[in-house]
N, C-alpha and C positions, 0 to 999 in steps of 0.2 A: 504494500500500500504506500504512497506518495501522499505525503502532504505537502500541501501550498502554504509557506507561512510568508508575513510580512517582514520585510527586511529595513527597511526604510520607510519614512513619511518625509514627505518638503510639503508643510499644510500650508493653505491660503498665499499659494503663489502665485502671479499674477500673469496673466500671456504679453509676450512681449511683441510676440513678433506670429505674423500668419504669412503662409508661403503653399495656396494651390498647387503651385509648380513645381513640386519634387514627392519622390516617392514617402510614403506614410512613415513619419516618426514623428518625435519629442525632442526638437535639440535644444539642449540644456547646458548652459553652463559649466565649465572643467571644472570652477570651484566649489559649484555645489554638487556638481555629479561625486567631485574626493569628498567632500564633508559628510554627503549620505550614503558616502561606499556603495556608488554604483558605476557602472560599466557601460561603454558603448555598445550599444545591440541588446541590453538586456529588456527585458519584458519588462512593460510597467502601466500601471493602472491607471490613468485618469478622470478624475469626478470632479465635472463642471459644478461649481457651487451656485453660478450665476443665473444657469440655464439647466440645471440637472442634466447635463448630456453626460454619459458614462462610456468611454473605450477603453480601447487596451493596444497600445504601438509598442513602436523602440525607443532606443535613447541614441540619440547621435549626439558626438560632443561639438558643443557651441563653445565660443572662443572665450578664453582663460579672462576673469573678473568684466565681463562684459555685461553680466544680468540678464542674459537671453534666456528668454524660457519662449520658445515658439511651438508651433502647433503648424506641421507640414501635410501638404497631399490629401487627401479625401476628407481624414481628420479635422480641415481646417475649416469643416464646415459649420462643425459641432462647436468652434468657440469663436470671440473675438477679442480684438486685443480691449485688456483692463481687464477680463473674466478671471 
């Protein structure tokens, strides 16, 4: 049997960046990606607060103290930037 547990939270982050134009992920920050010990390509969950929209993409890394938290590809429909 497998379980799924939680390894991280980054609560009440904000979208920075929306990008239709690239294939479906999360790219996120290097510094916060090291601080919540995660991984480019990892699986991760997220829950719009703003609009309840619920997915699940990847992590691609956004550029070292930048503050990017974006929402790419199909995904991008589910949020807008300030969500």
């Amino acid at each position: 049997m497998q379980r799924i547990m939680l390894k991280a939270k980054i609560h009440k982050a904000k979208i920075t960046e929306i990008n239709l134009d690239y294939e479906d992920s999360l790219s996120l920050d290097e510094t916060l990606m090291e601080a919540a010990n995660m991984f480019p390509y990892e699986q991760v969950h997220v829950y719009n607060i703003s609009n309840g929209q619920r997915f699940i993409t990847y992590l691609i890394k956004g550029e070292k103290n930048s503050g990017i938290i974006g929402i790419n590809g199909a995904a991008a429909h589910k949020a807008k930037i300030g969500d």
